[in-house]
LUMDO-261019 format. One record per residue (C-alpha): residue in three letters; x, y, z. Coordinates in Angstrom, 2 decimals, padded with zeros to 5 digits. Layout:
BEGIN
{residuo = ALA, X = X, Y = Y, Z = Z}
...
# end
This chain:
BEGIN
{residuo = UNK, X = -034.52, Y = -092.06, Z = -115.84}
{residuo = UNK, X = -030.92, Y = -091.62, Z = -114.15}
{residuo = UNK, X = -029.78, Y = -094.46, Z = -115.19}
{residuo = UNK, X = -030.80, Y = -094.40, Z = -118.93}
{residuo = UNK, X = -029.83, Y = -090.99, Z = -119.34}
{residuo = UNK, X = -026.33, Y = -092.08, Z = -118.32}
{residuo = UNK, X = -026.22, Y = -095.21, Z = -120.10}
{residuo = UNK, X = -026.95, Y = -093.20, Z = -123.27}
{residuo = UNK, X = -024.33, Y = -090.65, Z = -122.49}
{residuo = UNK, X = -021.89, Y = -094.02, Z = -122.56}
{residuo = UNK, X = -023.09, Y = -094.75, Z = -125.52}
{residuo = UNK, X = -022.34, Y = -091.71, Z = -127.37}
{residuo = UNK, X = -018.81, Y = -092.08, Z = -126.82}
{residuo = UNK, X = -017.74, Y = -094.92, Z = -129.08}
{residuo = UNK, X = -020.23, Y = -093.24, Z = -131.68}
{residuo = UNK, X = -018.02, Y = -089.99, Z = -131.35}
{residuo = UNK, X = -015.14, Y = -091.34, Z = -131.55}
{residuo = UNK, X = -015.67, Y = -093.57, Z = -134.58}
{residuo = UNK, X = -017.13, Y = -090.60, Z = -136.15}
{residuo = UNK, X = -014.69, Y = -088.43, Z = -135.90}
{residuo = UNK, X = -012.37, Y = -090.96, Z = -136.67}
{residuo = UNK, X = -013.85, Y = -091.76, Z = -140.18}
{residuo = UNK, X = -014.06, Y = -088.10, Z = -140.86}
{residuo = UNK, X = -010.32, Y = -087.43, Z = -140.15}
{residuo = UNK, X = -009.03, Y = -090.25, Z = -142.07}
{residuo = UNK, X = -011.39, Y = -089.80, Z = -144.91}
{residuo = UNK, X = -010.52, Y = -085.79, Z = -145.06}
{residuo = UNK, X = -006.47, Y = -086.72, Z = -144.60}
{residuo = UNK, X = -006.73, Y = -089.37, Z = -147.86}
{residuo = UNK, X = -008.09, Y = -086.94, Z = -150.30}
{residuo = UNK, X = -006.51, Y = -086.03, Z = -153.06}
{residuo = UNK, X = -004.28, Y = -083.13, Z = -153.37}
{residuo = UNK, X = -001.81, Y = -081.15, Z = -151.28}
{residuo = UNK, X = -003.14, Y = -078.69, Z = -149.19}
{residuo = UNK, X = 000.77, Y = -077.48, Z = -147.97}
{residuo = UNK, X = 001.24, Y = -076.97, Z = -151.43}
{residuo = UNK, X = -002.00, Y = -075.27, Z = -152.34}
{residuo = UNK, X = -000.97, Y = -072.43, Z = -149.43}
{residuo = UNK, X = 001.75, Y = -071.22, Z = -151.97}
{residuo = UNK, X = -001.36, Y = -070.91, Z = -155.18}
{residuo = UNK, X = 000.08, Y = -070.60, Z = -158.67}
{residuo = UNK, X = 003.65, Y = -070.23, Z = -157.41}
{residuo = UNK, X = 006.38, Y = -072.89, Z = -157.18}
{residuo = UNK, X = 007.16, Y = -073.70, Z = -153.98}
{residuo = UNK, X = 010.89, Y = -074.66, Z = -152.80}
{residuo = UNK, X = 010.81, Y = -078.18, Z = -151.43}
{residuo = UNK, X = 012.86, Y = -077.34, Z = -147.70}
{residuo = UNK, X = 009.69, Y = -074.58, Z = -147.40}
{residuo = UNK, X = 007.00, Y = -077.43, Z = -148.27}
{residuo = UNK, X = 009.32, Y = -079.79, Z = -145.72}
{residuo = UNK, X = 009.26, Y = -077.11, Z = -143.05}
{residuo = UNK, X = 005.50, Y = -076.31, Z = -143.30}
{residuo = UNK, X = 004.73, Y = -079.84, Z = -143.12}
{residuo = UNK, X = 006.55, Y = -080.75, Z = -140.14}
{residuo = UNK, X = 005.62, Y = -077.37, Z = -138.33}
{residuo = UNK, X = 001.75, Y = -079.20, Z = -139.10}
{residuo = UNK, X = 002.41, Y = -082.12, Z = -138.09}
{residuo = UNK, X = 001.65, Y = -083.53, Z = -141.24}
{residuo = UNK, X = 004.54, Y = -085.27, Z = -141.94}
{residuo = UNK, X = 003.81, Y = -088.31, Z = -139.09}
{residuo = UNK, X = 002.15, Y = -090.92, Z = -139.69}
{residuo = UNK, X = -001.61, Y = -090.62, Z = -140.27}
{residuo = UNK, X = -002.05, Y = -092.77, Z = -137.47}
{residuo = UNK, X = -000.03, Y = -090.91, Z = -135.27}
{residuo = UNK, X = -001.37, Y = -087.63, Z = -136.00}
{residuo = UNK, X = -005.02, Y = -088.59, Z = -135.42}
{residuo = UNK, X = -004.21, Y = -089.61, Z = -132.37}
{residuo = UNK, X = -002.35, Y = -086.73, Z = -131.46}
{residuo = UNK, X = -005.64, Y = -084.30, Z = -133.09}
{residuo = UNK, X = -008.11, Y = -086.52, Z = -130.70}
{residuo = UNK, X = -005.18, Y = -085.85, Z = -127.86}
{residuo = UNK, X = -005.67, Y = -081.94, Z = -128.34}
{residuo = UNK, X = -009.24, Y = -082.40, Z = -129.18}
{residuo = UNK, X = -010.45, Y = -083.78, Z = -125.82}
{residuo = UNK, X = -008.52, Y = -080.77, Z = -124.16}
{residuo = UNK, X = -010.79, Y = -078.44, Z = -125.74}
{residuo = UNK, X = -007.86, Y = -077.59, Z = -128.43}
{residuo = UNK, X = -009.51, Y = -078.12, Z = -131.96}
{residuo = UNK, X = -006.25, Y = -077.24, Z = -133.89}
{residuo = UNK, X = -005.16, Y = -074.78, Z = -136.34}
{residuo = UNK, X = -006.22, Y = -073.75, Z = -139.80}
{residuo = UNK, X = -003.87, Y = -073.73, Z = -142.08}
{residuo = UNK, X = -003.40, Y = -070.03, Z = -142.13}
{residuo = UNK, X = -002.31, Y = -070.52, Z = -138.36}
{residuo = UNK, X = -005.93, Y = -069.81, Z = -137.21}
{residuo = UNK, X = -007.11, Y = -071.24, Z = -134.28}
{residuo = UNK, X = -010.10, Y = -073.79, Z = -135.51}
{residuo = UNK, X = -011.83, Y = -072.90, Z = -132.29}
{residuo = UNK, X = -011.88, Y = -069.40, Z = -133.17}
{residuo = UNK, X = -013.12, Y = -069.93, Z = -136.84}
{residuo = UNK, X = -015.96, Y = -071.93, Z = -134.71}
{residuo = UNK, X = -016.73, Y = -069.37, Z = -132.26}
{residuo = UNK, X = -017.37, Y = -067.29, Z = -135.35}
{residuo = UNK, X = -019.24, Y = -068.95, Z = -137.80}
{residuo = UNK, X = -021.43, Y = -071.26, Z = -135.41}
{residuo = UNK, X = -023.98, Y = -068.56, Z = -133.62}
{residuo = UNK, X = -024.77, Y = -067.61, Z = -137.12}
{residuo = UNK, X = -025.82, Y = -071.28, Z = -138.10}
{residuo = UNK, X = -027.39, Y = -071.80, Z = -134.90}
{residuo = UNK, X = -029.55, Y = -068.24, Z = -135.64}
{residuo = UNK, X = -030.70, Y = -069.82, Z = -139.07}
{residuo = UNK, X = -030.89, Y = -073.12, Z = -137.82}
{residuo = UNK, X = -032.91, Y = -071.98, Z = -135.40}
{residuo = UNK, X = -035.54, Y = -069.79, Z = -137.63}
{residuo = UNK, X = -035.12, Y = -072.43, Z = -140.09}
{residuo = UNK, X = -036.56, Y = -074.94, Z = -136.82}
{residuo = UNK, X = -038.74, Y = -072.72, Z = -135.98}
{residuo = UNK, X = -040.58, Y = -072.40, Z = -139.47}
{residuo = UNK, X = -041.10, Y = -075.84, Z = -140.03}
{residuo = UNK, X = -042.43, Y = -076.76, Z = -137.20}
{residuo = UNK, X = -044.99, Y = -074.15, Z = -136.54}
{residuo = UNK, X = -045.84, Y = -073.77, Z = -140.16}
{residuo = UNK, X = -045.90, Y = -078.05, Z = -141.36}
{residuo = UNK, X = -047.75, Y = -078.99, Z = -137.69}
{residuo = UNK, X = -050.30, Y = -076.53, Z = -138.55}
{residuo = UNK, X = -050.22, Y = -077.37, Z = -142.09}
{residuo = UNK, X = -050.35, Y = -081.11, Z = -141.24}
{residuo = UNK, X = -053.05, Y = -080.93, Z = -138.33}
{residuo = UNK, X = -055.71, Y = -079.06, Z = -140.63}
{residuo = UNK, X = -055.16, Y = -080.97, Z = -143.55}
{residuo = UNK, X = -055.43, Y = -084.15, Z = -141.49}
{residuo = UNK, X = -058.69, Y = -083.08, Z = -139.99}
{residuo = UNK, X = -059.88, Y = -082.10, Z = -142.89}
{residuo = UNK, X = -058.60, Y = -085.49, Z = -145.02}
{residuo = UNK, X = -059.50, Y = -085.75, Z = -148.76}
{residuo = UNK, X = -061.08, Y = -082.07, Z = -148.68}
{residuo = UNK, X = -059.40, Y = -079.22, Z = -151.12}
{residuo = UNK, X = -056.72, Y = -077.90, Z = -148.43}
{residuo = UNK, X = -055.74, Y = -081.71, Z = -147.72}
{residuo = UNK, X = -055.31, Y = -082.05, Z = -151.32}
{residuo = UNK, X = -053.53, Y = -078.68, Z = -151.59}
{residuo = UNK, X = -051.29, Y = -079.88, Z = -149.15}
{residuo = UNK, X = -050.06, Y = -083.10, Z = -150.95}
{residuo = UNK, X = -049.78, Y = -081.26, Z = -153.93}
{residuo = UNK, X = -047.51, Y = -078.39, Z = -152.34}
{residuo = UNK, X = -045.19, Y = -080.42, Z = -150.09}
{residuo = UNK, X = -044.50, Y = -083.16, Z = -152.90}
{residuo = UNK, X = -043.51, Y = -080.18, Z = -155.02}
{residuo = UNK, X = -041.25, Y = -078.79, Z = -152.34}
{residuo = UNK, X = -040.15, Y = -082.24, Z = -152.02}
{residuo = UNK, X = -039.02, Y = -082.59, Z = -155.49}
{residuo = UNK, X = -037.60, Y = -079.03, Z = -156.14}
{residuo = UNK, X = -033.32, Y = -079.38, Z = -154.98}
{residuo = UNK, X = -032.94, Y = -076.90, Z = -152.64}
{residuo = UNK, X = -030.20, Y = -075.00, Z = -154.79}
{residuo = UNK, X = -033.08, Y = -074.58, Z = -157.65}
{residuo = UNK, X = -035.63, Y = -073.20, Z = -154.79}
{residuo = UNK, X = -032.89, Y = -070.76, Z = -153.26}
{residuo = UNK, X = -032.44, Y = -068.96, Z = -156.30}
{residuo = UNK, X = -036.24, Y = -069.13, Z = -157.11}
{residuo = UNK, X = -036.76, Y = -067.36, Z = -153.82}
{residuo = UNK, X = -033.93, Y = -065.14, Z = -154.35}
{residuo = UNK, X = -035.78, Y = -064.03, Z = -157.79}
{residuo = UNK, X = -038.94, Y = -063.72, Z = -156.96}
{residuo = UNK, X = -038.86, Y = -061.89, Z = -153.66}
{residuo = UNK, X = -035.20, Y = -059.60, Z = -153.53}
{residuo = UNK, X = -035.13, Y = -059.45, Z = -157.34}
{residuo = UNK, X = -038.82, Y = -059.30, Z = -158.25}
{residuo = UNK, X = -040.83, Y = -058.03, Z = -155.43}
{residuo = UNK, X = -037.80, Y = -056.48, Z = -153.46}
{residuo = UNK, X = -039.12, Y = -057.27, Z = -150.17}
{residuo = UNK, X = -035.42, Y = -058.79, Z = -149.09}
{residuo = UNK, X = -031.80, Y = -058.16, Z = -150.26}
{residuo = UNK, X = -030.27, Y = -060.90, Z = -152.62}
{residuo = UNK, X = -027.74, Y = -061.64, Z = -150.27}
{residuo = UNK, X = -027.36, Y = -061.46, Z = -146.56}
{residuo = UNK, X = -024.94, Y = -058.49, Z = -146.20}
{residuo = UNK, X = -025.20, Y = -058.71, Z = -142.10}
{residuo = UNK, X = -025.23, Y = -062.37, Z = -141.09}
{residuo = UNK, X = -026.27, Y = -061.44, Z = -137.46}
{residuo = UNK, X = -029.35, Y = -059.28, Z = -138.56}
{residuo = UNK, X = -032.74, Y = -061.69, Z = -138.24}
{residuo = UNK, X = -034.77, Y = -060.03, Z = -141.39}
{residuo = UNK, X = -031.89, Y = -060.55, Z = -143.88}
{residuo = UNK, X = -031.66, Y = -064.63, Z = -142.45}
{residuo = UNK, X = -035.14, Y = -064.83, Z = -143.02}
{residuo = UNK, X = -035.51, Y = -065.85, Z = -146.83}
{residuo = UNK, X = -032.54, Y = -068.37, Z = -146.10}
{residuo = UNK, X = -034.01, Y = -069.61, Z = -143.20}
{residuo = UNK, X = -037.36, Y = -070.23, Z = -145.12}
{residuo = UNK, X = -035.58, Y = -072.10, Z = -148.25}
{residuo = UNK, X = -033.48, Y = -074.05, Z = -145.49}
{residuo = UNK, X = -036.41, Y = -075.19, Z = -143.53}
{residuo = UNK, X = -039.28, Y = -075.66, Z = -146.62}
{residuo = UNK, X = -038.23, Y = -079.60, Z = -147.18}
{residuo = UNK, X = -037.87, Y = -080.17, Z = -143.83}
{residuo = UNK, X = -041.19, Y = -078.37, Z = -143.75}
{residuo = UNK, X = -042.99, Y = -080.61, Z = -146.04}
{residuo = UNK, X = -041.84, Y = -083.65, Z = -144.33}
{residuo = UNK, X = -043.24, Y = -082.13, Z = -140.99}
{residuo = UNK, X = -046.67, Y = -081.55, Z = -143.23}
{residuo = UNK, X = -046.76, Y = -084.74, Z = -144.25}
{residuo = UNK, X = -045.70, Y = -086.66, Z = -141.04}
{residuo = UNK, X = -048.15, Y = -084.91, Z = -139.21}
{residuo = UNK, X = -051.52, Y = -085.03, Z = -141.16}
{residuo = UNK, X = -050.74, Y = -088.99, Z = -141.69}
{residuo = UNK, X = -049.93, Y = -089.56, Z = -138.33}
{residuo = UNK, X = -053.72, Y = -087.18, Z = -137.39}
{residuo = UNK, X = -055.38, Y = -089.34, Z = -140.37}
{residuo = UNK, X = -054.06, Y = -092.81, Z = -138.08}
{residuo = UNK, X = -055.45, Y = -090.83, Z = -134.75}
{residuo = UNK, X = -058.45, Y = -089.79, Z = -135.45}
{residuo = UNK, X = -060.38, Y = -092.18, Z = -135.62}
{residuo = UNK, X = -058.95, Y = -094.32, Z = -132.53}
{residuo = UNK, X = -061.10, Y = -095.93, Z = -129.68}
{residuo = UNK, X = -059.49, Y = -093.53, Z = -127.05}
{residuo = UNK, X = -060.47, Y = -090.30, Z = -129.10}
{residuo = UNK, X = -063.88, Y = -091.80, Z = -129.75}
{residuo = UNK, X = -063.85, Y = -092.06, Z = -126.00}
{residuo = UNK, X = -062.86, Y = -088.45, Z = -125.15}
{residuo = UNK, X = -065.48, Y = -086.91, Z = -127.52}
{residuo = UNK, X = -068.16, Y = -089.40, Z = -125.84}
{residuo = UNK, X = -067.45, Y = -088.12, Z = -122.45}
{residuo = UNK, X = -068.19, Y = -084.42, Z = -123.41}
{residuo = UNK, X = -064.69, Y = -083.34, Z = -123.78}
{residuo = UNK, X = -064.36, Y = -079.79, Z = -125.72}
{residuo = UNK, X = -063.11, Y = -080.64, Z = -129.18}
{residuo = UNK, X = -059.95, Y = -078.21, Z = -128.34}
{residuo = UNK, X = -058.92, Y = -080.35, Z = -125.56}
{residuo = UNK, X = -060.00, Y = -083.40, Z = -127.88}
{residuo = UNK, X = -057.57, Y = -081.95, Z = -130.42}
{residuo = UNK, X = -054.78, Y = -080.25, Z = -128.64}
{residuo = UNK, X = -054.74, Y = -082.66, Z = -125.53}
{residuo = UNK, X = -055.59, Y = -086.12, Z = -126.85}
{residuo = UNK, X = -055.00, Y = -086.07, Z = -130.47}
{residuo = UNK, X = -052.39, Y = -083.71, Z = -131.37}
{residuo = UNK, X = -050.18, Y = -085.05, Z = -128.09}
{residuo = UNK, X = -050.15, Y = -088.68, Z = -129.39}
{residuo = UNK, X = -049.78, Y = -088.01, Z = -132.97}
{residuo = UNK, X = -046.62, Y = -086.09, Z = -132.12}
{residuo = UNK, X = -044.16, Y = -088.89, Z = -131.83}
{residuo = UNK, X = -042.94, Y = -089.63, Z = -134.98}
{residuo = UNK, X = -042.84, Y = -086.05, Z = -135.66}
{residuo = UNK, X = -040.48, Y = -085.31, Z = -132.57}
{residuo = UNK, X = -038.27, Y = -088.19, Z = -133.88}
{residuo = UNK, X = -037.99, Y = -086.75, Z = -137.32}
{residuo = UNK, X = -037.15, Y = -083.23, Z = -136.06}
{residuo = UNK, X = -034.67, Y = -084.50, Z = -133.17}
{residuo = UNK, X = -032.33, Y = -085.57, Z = -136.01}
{residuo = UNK, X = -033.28, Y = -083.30, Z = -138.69}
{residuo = UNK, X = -032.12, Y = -080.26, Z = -135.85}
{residuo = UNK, X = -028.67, Y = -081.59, Z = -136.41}
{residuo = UNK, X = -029.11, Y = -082.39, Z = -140.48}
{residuo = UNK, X = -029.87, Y = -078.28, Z = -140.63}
{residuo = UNK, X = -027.02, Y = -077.36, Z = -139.47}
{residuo = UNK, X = -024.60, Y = -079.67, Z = -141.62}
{residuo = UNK, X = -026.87, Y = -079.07, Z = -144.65}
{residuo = UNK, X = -027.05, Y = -075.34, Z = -144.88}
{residuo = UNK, X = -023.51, Y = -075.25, Z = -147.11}
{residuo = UNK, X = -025.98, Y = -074.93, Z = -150.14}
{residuo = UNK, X = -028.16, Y = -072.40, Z = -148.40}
{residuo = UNK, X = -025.36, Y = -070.32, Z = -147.36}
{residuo = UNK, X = -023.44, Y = -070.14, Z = -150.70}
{residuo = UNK, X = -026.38, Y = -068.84, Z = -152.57}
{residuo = UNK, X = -027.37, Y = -066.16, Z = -149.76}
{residuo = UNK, X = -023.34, Y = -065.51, Z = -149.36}
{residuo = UNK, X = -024.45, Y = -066.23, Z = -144.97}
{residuo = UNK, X = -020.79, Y = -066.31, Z = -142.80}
{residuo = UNK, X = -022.11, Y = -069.28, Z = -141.07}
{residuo = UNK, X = -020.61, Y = -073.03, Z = -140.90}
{residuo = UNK, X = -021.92, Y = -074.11, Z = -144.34}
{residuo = UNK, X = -019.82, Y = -071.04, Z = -145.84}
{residuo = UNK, X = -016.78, Y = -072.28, Z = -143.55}
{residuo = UNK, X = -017.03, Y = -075.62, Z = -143.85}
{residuo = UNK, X = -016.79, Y = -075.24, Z = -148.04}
{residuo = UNK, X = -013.76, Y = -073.13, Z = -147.96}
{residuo = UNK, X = -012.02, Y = -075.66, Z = -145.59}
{residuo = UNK, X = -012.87, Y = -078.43, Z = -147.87}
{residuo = UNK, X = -011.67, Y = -076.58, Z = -150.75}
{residuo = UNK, X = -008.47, Y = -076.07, Z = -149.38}
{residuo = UNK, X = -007.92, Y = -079.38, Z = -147.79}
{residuo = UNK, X = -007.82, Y = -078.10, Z = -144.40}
{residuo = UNK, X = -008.53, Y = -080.95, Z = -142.69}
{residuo = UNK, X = -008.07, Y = -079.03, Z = -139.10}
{residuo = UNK, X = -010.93, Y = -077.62, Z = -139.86}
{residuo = UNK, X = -013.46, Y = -080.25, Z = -141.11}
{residuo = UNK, X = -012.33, Y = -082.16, Z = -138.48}
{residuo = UNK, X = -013.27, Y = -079.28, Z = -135.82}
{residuo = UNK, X = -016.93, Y = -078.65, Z = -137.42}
{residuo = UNK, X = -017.80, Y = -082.29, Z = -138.03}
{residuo = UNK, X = -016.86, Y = -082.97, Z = -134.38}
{residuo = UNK, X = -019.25, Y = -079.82, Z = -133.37}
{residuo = UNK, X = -022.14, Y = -080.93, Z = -135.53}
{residuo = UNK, X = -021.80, Y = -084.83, Z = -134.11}
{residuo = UNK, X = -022.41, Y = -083.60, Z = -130.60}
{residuo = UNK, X = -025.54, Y = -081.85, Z = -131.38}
{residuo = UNK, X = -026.97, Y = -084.67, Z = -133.13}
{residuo = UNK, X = -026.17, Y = -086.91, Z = -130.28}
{residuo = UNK, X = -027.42, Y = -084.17, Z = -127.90}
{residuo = UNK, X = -031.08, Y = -083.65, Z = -130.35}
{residuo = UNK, X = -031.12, Y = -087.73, Z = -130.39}
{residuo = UNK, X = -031.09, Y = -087.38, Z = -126.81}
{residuo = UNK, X = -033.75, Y = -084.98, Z = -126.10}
{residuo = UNK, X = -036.05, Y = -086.80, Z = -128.70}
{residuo = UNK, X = -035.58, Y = -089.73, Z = -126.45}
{residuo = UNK, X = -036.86, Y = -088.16, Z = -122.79}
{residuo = UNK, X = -039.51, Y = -086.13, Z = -125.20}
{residuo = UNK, X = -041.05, Y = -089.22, Z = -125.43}
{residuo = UNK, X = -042.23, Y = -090.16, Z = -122.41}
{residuo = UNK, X = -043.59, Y = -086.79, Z = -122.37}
{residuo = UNK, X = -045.69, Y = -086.96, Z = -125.09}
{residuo = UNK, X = -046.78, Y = -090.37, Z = -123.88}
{residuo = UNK, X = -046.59, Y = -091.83, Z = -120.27}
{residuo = UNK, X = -047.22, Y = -094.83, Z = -121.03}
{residuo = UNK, X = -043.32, Y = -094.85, Z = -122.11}
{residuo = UNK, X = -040.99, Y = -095.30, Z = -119.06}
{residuo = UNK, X = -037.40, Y = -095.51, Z = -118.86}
{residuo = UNK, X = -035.12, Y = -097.75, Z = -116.61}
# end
């Protein structure tokens, strides 16, 4: 296990480094001139856009100055913003309120769409199964923009149970409603995954086995079935951890959340490249570190899988 756990941690060097590579270039190529865009409306006298420029950095080479960013960046020094920010700092403050509605998001769909999927699998082509297909395809199809501001209607506008927006980004009732519109595809995938992956299960020799040999149907279920119908599951939530996190721009405009998704837009509105760079090299670790986990889950969830 030693020995694959470091070979993997090898691995996920060139993978980081391309990455961030790709990003960088593709962020320093786009269109427009974020020096310029500092001064807004205004006319800006060419020695100040010359002096700005080289106090960035940003008149070397593109070549040169990614190499210098992945010089700093391996020191622990993600840059500066272009309002002379540290990038670090604009991290340290937006991530914990991701990772808190990352987290609930998590947490809802995989509580909610393994219960969801178990019962409707165990109960396959009965009304809730049905129900089930029917709900998740719809939650499938609906963009999540379209279902945020349904939400938002319905339950702050409508019902008043939540405020519109998240006025505290660190309070857990006001991230609720976002987490739940952030986590209801994921959820339906989850609901879906799981009562196919039950329906496959189900009716295999070794549960067959287990219910001949007088087993309690809760340990058939929770032990036997459940454990080995898990797999795919854990796969599609080890990467879907990290897809949260980079997709919750959406979720976090409409419920006005301080988190990375709020950051991130801003940065890429203003071509601060600094700061793309910074969050995109944040969110590549933790899907490396969730494809990780996903991988030793395995042989958790089923000896039979052994690493060397």
């Amino acid at each position: 296990m030693g020995r694959y756990v470091a070979r993997r941690l090898l691995q996920m060097i060139p993978v980081f480094l391309g990455t961030t590579a790709l990003i960088f270039f593709m962020v320093h190529v786009l269109p427009g001139d974020p020096v310029a865009a500092m001064w807004g409306d205004k006319a800006a006298d060419p020695a100040q856009l010359a002096a700005k420029r080289h106090q960035l950095g940003l008149d070397q080479p593109l070549l040169q100055q990614y190499f210098t960013y992945m010089g700093h960046l391996l020191t622990g020094d993600f840059g500066t913003t272009m309002g002379r920010r540290k990038v670090i700092d604009v991290i340290s403050d937006a991530m914990p309120v991701t990772v808190r509605l990352t987290l609930m998001a998590f947490g809802v769909e995989l509580v909610f769409g393994v219960l969801i999927g178990l019962f409707a699998g165990l109960r396959r082509g009965k009304a809730f199964d049905k129900g089930t297909l029917v709900v998740t395809l719809l939650l499938i199809s609906i963009p999540v923009p379209v279902l945020g501001f349904l939400f938002q209607t319905v339950f702050a506008d409508q019902l008043k149970v939540v405020t519109p927006t998240v006025q505290d980004s660190m309070n857990f009732g006001q991230l609720l409603l976002p987490a739940v519109v952030l986590g209801s595809l994921s959820l339906a995938y989850v609901a879906r995954l799981t009562r196919t992956s039950i329906v496959e299960n189900v009716r295999a020799d070794y549960i067959r086995t287990a219910v001949a040999k007088g087993l309690p149907k809760r340990r058939v279920i929770g032990v036997h079935l459940l454990r080995n119908s898990m797999i795919p599951v854990v796969t599609f939530l080890g990467t879907d951890l990290g897809a949260l996190m980079g997709g919750a721009i959406v979720t976090e405009s409409i419920f006005n959340v301080k988190g990375v998704g709020n950051a991130l837009y801003h940065a890429i509105n203003q071509s601060d490249g600094a700061t793309v760079s910074g969050f995109v090299a944040v969110l590549v670790l933790v899907f490396l570190a969730a494809s990780l986990i996903v991988d030793l889950l395995y042989a958790v969830l089923d000896p039979r899988i052994r690493y060397a």
